[in-house]
LUMTOR-90796 format. One line per 8 residues: number of its first residue (from 1); their letters; for each residue x, y, z of C-alpha. Coordinates in Angstrom, 2 decimals, decimal comma, m for minus. Layout:
BEGIN
NUM	A	X:Y:Z; ... .
***
This chain:
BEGIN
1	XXXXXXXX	0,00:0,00:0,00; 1,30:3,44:m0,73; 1,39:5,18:2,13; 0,90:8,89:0,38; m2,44:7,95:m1,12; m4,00:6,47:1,92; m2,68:9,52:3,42; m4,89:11,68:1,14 .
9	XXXXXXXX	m8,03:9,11:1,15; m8,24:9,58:4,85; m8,34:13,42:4,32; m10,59:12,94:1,34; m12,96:10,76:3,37; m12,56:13,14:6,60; m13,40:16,31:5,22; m17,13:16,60:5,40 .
17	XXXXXXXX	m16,17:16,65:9,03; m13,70:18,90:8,77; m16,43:21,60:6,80; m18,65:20,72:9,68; m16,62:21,78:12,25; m15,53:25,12:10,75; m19,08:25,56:9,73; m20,69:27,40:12,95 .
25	XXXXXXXX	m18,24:30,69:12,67; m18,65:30,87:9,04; m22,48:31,19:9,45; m22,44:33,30:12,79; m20,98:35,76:10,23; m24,35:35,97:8,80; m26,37:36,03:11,41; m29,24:37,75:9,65 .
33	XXXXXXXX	m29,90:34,63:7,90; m30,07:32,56:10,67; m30,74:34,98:13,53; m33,39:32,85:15,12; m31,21:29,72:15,82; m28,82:31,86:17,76; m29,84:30,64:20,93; m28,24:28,56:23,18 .
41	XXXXXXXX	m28,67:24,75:22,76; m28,57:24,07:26,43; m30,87:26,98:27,02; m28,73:28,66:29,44; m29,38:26,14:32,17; m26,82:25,22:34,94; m26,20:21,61:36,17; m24,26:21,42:38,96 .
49	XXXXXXXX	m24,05:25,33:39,47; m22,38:25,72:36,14; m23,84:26,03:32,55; m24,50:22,58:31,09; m22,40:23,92:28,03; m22,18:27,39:27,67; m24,08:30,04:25,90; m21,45:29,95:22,60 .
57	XXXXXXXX	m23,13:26,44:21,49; m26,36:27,51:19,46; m28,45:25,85:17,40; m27,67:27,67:14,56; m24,47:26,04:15,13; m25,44:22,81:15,49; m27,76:23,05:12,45; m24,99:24,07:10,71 .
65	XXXXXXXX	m22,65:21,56:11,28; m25,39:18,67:10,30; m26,31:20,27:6,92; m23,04:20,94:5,98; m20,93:17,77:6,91; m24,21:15,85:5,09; m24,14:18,38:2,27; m20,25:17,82:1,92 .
73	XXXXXXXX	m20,36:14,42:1,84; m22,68:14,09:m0,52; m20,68:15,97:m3,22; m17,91:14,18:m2,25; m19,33:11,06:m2,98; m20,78:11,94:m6,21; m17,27:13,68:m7,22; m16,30:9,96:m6,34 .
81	XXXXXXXX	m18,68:8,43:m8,50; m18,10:10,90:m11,62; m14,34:11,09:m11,88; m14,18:7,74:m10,65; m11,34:8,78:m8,30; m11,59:5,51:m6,05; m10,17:6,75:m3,15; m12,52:4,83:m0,61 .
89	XXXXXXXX	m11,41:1,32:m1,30; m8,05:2,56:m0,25; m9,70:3,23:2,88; m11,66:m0,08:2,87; m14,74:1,98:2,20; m17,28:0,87:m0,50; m19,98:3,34:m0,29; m23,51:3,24:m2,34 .
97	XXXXXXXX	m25,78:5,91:m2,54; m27,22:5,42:0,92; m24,45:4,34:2,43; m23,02:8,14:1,44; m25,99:9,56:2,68; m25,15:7,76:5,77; m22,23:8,37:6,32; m22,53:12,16:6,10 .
105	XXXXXXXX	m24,87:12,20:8,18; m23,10:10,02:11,05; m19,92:12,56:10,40; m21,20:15,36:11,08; m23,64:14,22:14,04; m20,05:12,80:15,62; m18,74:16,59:14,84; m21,50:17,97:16,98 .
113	XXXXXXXX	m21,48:15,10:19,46; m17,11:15,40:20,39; m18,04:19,36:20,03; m21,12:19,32:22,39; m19,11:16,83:24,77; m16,02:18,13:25,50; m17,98:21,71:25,92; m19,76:19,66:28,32 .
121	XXXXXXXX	m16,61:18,44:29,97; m14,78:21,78:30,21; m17,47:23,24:31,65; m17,48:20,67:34,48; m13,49:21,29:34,62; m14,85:25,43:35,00; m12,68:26,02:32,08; m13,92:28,79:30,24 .
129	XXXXXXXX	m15,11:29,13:27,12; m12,49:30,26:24,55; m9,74:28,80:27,04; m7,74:26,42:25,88; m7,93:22,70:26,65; m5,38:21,14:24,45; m5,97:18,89:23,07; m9,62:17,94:22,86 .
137	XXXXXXXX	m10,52:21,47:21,48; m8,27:20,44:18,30; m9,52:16,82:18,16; m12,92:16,95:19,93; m14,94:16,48:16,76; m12,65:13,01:15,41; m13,30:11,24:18,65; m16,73:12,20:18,63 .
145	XXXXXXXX	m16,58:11,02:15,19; m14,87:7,88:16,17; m17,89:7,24:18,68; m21,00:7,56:16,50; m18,90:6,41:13,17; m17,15:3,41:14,21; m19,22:1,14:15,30; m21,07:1,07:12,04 .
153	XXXXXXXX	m18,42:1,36:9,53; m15,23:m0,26:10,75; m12,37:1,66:9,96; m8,95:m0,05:10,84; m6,79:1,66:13,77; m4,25:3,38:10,86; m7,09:5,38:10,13; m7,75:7,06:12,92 .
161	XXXXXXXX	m3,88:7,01:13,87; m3,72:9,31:10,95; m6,65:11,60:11,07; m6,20:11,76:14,96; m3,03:13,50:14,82; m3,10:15,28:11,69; m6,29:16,73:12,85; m4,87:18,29:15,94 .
169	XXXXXXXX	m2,33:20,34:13,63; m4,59:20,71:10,72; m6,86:22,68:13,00; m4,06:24,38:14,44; m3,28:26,02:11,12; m7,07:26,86:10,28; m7,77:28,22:13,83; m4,87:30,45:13,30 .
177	XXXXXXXX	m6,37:31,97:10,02; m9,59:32,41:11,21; m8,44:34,40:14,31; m6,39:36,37:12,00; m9,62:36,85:9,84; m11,66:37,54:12,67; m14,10:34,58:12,89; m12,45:32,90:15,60 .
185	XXXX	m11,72:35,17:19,59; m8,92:32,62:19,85; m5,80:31,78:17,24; m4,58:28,75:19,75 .
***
């Protein structure tokens, strides 16, 4: 197996999730559109005398992440399918129409569930929102991933020794251009 190209059919496969996750900033930009999700998801209750997790997690970002991780996936697939690129049997991944559909899907509800976790988890910690907690604010969304993908679609353990890691950096890099573009309060 070359090593390069299942390199870039783990990226390939993994970025509907990746769109997912930078998804909520990009559409709190237009909030017009969508100014009646901005609420908090949690509805600014408290468990435990601190807020279940945190006014900064709206629907609108939630909603987000699920249409657009689904949305991605989809034209990745059919880009698949059209310029026959067949990057998912590298992977082990032999997707049909529904299984595509699927598998969007079950991305980007794993982006929401690592994101809506680990907020959960930091609040317990009374870490702040925007404060870093390295490194499950990098990776959050690939181990929630892992959780709601895995036990459906088997992926072997390279896999997610790949996208684990590169993840952390990858969103590194991104977080750092969308502080310096103003969508994100924090460039760690």
């Amino acid at each position: 197996m070359d090593f390069f190209l299942y390199l870039v059919a783990c990226i390939y496969f993994f970025s509907p999730a990746y769109c997912a996750n930078a998804a909520p900033p990009l559409v709190a930009g237009n909030s017009r559109f969508f100014k009646n999700l901005a609420g908090p998801i949690d509805f600014n209750h408290k468990f435990l005398g601190a807020p279940i997790l945190g006014n900064h997690k709206t629907w609108r970002g939630l909603l987000s992440e699920l249409i657009v991780g689904t949305g991605y996936f989809q034209i990745f697939y059919f880009s698949h399918v059209f310029f026959n690129l067949n990057l998912y049997p590298i992977i082990g991944f032999h997707p049909s129409p529904l299984d595509a559909l699927i598998v969007g899907f079950l991305l980007s509800v794993g982006t929401v569930f690592g994101d809506l976790l680990f907020a959960f988890i930091k609040r317990r910690l009374k870490i702040k929102p925007g404060q870093p907690f390295i490194p499950f604010d990098q990776i959050n969304y690939c181990l929630g991933c892992f959780i709601v993908l895995q036990p459906f679609y088997h992926f072997d353990s390279l896999f997610w020794l790949i996208i684990i890691p590169l993840t952390f950096f990858v969103h590194i890099v991104f977080n750092r251009i969308g502080y310096n573009l103003g969508l994100h309060k924090a460039k760690w």
